[in-house]
N, C-alpha and C positions, 0 to 999 in steps of 0.2 A: 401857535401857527394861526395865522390870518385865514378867514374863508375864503377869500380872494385865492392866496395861496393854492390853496387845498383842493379848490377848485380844478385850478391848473394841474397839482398832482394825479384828481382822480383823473384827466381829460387826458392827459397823457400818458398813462396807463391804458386805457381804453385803445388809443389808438396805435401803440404797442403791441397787443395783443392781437387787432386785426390783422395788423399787417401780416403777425407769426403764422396766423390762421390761414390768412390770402396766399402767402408764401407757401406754405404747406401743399396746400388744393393743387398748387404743377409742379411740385416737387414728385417725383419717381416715387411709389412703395419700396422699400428697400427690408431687406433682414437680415440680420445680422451672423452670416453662418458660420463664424466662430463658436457661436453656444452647442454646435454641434460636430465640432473638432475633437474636443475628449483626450484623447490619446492618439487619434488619427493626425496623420502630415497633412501640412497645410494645402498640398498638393491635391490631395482626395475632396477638399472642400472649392476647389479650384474646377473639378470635373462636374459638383451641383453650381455652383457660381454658371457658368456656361451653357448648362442646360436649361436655369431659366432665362437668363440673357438671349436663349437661341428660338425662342418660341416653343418650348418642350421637346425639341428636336436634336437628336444626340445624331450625328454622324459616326457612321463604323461599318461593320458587317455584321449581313445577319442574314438566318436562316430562313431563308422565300420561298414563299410558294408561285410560280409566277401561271397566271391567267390571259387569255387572251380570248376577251370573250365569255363563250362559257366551258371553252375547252383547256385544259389542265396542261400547260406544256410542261412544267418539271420543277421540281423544290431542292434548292442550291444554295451555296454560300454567295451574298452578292454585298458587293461595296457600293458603301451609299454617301455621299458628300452631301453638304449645305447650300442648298443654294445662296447667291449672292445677295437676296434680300432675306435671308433666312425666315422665310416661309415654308420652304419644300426641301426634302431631301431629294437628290437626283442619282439614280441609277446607274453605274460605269460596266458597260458592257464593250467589248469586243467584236468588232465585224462575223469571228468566228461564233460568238455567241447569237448572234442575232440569225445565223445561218439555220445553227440549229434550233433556233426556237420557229422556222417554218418561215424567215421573212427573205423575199425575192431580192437579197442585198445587191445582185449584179443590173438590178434595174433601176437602182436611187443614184442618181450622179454624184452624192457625196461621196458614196461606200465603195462605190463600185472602184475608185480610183487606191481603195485601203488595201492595206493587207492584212492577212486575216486574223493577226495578232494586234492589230493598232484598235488601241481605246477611243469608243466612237465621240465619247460626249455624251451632252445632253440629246436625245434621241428627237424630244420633241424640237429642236431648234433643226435637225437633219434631214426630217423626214416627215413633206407637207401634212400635214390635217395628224400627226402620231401627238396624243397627251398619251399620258398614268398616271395612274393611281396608290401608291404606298399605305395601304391601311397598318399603322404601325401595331394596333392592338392583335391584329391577326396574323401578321408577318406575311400580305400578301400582297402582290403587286399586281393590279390588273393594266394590262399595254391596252392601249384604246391607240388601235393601229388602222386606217384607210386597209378595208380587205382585199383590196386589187394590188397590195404588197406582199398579203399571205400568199403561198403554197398552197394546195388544197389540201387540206385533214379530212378526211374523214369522220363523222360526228363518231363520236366515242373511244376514236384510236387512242393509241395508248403506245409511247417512246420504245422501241425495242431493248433501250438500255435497262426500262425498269420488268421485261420479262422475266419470270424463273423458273427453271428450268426442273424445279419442285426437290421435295424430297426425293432418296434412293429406295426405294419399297421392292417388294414381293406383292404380286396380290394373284387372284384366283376366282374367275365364277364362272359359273356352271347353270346349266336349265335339261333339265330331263326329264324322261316322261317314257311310261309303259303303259303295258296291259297282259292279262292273264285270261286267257277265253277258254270255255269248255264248251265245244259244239259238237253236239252228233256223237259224244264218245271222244273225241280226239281234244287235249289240251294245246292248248299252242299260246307261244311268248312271245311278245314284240317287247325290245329294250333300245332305250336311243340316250344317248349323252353326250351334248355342247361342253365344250372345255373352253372359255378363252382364261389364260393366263401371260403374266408379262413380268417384270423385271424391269428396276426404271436404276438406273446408274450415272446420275450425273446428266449431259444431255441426251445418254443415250437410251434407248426403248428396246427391250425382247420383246416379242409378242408369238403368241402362238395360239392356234382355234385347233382344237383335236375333236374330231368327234368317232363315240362309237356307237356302232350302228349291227343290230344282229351278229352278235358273239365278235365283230371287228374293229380294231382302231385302225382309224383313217387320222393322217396329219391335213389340214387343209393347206394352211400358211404354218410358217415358220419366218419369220424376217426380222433384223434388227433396223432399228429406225433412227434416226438424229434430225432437229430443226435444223435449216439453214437460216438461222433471222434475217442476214443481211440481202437474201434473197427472197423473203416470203417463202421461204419451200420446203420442200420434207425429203430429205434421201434416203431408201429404204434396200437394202442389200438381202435376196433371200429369197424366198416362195412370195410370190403377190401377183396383182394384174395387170395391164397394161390399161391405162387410160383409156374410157369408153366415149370420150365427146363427139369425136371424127372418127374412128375406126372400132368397130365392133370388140369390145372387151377381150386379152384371151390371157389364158394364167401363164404365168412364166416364174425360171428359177434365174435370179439376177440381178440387177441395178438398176435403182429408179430414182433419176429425179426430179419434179415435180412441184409446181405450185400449192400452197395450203391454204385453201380459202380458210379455214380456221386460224388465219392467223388476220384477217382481215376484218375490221371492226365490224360490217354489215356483209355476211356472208351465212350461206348455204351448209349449215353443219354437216351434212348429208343426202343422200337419196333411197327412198325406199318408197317403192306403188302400194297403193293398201289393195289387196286380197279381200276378193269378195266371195263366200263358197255358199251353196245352201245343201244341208247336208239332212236326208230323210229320217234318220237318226242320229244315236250316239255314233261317230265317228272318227277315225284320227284324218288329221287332216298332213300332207306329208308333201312340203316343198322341197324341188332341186334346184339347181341353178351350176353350168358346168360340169354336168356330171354329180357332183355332190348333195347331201343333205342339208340342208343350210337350216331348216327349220321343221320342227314335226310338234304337233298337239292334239288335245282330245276339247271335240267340239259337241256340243249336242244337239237337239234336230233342228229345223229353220236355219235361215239365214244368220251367217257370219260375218266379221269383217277382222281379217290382221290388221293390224300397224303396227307391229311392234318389230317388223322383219331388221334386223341389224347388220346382216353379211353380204345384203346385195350388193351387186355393181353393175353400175347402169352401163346400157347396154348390151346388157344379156339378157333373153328370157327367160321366164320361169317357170318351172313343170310344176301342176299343181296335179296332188292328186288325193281323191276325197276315199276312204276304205270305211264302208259300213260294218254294222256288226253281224249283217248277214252274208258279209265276204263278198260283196258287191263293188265296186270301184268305180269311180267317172274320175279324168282326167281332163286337164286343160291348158293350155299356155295365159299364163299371165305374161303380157306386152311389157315392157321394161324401157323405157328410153327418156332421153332428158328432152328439157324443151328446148325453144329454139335459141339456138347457139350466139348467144350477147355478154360484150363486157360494158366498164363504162369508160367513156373517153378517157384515152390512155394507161389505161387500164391493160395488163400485160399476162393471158395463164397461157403455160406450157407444161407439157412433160416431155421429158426423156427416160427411155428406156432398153436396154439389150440384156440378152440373155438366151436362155434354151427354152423350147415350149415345153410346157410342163401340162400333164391330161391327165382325168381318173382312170382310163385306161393305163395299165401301164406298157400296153405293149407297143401303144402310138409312134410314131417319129417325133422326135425330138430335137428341129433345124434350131439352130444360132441365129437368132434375126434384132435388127434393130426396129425402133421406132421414136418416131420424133413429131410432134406439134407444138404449132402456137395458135393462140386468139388475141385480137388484136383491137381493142376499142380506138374508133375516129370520133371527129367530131359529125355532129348533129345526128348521134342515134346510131351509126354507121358502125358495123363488125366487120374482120376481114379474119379472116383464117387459112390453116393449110395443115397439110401433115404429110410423109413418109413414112411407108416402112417395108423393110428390105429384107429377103433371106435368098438361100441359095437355089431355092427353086419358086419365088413366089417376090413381084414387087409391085406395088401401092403406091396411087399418091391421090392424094383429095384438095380440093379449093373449095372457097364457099364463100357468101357473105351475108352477112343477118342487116336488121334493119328495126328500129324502133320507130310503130309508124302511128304513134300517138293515140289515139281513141280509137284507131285500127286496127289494135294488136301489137304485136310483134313476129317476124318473121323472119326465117333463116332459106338459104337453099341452095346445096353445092353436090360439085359433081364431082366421083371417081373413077378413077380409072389404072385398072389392076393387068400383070403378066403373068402367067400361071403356065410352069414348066409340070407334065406329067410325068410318071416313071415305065406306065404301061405301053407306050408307043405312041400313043397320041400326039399330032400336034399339037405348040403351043397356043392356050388359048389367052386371047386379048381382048376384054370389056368394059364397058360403060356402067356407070350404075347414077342414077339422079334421088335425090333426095328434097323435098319441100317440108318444114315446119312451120306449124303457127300455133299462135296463142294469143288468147283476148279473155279479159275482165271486162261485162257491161255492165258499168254500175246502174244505170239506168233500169235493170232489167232482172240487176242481180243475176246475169248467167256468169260460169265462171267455165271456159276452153283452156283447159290443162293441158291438153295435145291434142293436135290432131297434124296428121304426120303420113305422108304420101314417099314412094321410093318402086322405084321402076329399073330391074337390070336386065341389060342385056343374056342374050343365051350364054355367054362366054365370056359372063363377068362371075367369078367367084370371090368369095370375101378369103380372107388369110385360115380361117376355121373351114370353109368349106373343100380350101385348097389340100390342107392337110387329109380329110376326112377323106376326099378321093385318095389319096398315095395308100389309106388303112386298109386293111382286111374289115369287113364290114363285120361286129357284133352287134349283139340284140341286144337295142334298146328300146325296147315295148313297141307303142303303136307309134313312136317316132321316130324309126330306124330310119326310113325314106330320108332321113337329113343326114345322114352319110354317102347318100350316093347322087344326091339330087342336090341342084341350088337353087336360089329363091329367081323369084321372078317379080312380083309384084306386093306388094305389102302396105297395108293400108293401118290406123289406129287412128281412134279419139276420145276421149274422155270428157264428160260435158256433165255439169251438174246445175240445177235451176232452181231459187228459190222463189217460192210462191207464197212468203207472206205467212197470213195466218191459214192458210191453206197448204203448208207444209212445202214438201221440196221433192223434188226429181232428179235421178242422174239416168245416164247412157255408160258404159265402157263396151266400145265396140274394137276387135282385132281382127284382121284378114287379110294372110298369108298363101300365095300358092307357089308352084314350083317348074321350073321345067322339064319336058319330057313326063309328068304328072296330068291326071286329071284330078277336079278338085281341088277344094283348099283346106287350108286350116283356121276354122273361125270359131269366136268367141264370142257372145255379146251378154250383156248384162245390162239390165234395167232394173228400173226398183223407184217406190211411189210411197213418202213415209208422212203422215201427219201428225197431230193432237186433236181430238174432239170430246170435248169435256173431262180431261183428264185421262184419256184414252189414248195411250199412243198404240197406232197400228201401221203395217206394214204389206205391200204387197211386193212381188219381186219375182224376174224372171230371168231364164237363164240358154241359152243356148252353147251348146260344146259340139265342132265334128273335125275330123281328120279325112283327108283324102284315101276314097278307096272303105269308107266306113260309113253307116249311117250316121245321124247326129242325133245328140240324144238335148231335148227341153224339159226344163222344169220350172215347177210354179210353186209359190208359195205365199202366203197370207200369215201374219202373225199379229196376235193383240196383246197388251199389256194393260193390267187396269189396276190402278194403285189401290193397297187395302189397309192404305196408312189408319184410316180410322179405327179401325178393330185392330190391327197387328202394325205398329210401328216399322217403317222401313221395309217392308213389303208388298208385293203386287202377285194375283193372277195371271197367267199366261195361259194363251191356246195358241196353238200352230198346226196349220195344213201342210202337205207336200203333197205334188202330186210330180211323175215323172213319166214320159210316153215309154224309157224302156223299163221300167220297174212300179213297185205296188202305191198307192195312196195311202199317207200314214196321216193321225192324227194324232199332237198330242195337247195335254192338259194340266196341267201344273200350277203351285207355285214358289216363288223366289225370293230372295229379300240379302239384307243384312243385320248383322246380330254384334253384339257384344261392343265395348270401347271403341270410339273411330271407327265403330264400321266393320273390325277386322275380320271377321267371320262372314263371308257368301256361302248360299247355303239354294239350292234347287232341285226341287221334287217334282218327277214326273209321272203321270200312266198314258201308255199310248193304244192305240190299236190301228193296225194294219190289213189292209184288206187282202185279198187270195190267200185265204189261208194260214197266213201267218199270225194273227188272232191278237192280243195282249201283251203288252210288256210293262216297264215299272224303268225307275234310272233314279240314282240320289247321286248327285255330287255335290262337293263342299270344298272352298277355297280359306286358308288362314292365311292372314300376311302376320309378321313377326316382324320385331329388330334383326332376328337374322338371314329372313328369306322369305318366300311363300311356297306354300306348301297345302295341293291340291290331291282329293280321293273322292273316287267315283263308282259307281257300281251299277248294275243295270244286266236284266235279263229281257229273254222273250221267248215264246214258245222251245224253239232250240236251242239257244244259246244262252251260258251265264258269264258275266265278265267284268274282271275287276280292272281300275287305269288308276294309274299314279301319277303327279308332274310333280317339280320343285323347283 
């Protein structure tokens, strides 16, 4: 071969090859996925063929979580297609789906003309400013929807479809509390036992409070219960109360239906006042409420506070009554009422209720009467309310309207107006009753107005309770009999607590009630002044109790605590004073702590001494919590008395 030649051969080779290369560089990556056929149909290599042809995107159905926002509307099977530049998969929803996902479909002019079976499309071509989002890794779909198409959710609601109605159980508890006293020669036994028990069957709820009290079983409630979801409401067949928001609380045997704020994502689990008693010793302290015992425990001396009350219902007051270990007693009405009466725009609670009055007397009358309200949120802050209630000798009716009045507070204030047939001969009597509530948080100032609450009736306004109580034969109810024969007149409350920083905090609860045909009233106030000062917290606190037609009795009290973490972990010294204008000056000296694993051992040692005569005394009590209860014992004497208390 010639070089000449050879030349030309390598030259064309050369440029051979670039071309294959050049060629190459915009030719497609391809692979060949027959090598992974095997024994599979060509078919199956046909579904990978596709899926990288589609941009990794397989159209079909799948199991979504779908998002709107940051709220969770529901996880479903949803059909997803390709879009036309197979970029995205797109969503195929249903006008009826889109309803229940919370979207205003009767306000989009596309939808609004569908019906609610027709497949909408692509959402985002339907509905101005709507994209989504498909994260296929997580199977979740977030709608990025213009919010003036949403419904309003509430933050944390939650679908009624996905509620359950739980397990069927049995269950059972209990809180009880005694004591064992030897005074002067003579033994004597107080025994008290809370019962709530229930039975859950499906949707349905038994429930039952038994309590026994001094060798007796009282039933309080007995009622079975059911949700209504599609109403927010709770129907309750049985022993229960009647709604306290517009008409004074009263127990009845019968039918109720009713709103549940517990089924509303930002709501009011409950109502319960906390209980403030200051007790000159070891004492039990022993609430009523209707007649009944709702709550009894063993306190020791100085200032207290409940919260742990469970059985209130607002609208009723509460007898509080404090029994020393020298057989001494002070009583008091604890004020009981809700604050001022608001929902939120459009926003809708009511009850209904009929049935027979049900009383701890049993010798009471027992009229068939109905009752009925609503509350009603407007726009701009604005409530409206009203209620009924009707029996054969006694008819009601209330109006009202609240008001959210922004850095003002909030404010309610309506007026009743009741007919009251007698049995004695008396004409019927016809009254007025007016009502004002308020409440304010100033953050500025850190005060916090939990109530304060004004109501003014006429002579010949009775409430449905007072009406009854005239038809009774009057029995003895201590020093608050005069509420069976008398009705209110004027009634005042408020609750005020103020933080002062590193300079501690301050509260007020002030109540006062008088009566017609009455002199005198019945008032209550409590103050109290608590800080820290170098690891010192101390307390002072005062108290005022009287009843018409009785002296009033004050007391005062000072209490210190000073941590003795250094030398005894998890314990402190305590001293407290009492002083009382109708009883002795006590001091006592102590101190407290906790012991063992978490805590679970409280444990407080006392020596007191009281002045006139009464000399010395001593107190040990001791609290254990467990996995299966808590379980308190206490002892304590003093010159005449020795006495043992138990709770669990």
């Amino acid at each position: 071969m010639s070089l000449p030649m050879h030349r030309t051969f390598v030259l064309t080779g050369i440029i051979f090859a670039l071309s294959a290369v050049y060629s190459l560089s915009y030719a497609r990556d391809e692979f060949n996925l027959r090598i992974l056929e095997l024994d599979s149909p060509l078919e199956n290599t046909q579904v990978l063929a596709d899926f990288i042809n589609n941009n990794n995107l397989t159209p079909g159905v799948y199991l979504t979580s779908v998002m709107w926002g940051q709220d969770s509307l529901d996880k479903r099977n949803i059909t997803f297609v390709l879009s036309s530049d197979k970029k995205s998969l797109i969503p195929r929803f249903t006008k009826a789906d889109l309803r229940e996902f919370g979207l205003k479909v009767d306000v989009i002019p596309a939808l609004k003309v569908m019906n609610d079976d027709t497949e909408v499309g692509d959402i985002a071509q339907i509905i101005d400013g709507a994209r989504y989002d498909f994260q296929l890794d997580s199977q979740t779909l977030w709608l990025r929807i213009p919010q003036i198409y949403q419904n309003a959710i509430a933050a944390g609601s939650i679908a009624p479809k996905y509620w359950n109605d739980g397990e069927s159980a049995a269950w059972l508890s209990y809180y009880a509390s005694g004591s064992r006293q030897n005074s002067d020669g003579d033994n004597l036994s107080s025994n008290w036992l809370n019962l709530n028990s229930g039975i859950n069957l499906g949707a349905w709820r038994l429930r039952n409070n038994t309590v026994y009290n001094e060798s007796n079983w009282e039933s309080i409630s007995t009622s079975l219960q059911r949700d209504i979801k599609a109403l927010r409401s709770q129907m309750e067949i049985g022993q229960t109360f009647t709604n306290g928001d517009l008409f004074d609380s009263v127990q009845m045997t019968g039918i109720k239906l009713e709103t549940d704020t517990s089924m509303l994502p930002d709501s009011e689990q409950g109502f319960a006042p906390v209980v403030r008693v200051i007790a000159n010793s070891d004492a039990q302290v022993v609430i009523k409420q209707n007649g009944y015992v709702i709550y009894q425990t063993w306190v020791s001396a100085g200032p207290f506070e409940i919260k742990d009350l469970s059985q209130v219902t607002a609208g009723s007051d509460l007898e509080v009554t404090i029994k020393e270990t020298n057989g001494q007693e002070h009583s008091f009405i604890q004020a009981s009422s809700t604050v001022p009466i608001l929902q939120r725009e459009g926003a809708l609670k009511y009850s209904l209720a009929a049935g027979k009055y049900r009383d701890s007397d049993n010798n009471a009358e027992t009229p068939v009467f109905g009752v009925a309200t609503a509350i009603y949120g407007l726009p701009y802050g604005i409530t409206i309310y009203g209620g009924i209630l009707g029996a054969s000798m006694y008819h009601s009716g209330v109006t009202g309207i609240g008001a959210d009045l922004g850095r003002l507070g909030s404010v309610s204030v309506d007026i009743t107006a009741a007919k009251t047939k007698f049995d004695d001969g008396r004409d019927d009597a016809t009254g007025l009753s007016w009502r004002a509530q308020y409440a304010k948080d100033f953050p500025d100032t850190d005060t916090t107005v939990t109530l304060a609450s004004y109501r003014y009736s006429t002579s010949q306004f009775y409430t449905f309770q007072e009406a009854l109580d005239q038809r009774d034969t009057p029995d003895d109810k201590g020093i608050y009999s005069y509420r069976q024969t008398n009705n209110r007149r004027n009634r005042l409350q408020i609750n005020l607590s103020q933080n002062i920083g590193r300079w501690g905090s301050v509260y007020l609860n002030g109540y006062q009630q008088d009566y017609w045909g009455m002199h005198g009233a019945e008032r209550s106030i409590g103050m109290g002044y608590s800080t820290t000062w170098n690891n010192i917290n101390w307390s002072v606190n005062y108290t005022l109790t009287k009843t018409p037609g009785m002296t009033g009795e004050q007391q005062f009290s000072l209490t210190l605590n000073i941590p003795l973490s250094r030398w005894l972990p998890d314990s402190w010294a305590m001293y407290n004073v009492n002083r009382s204008d109708k009883s002795n000056t006590s001091h006592q000296l102590g101190i407290g702590g906790t012991a063992l694993q978490d805590n679970n051992l409280s444990y407080n040692l006392q020596q007191s001494y009281t002045d006139n005569n009464v000399g010395y005394g001593a107190s040990m009590n001791g609290r254990y919590r467990s996995s299966v209860g808590e379980f308190g014992l206490g002892y304590s004497y003093d010159k005449n008395s020795r006495q043992w208390n138990y709770s669990a």
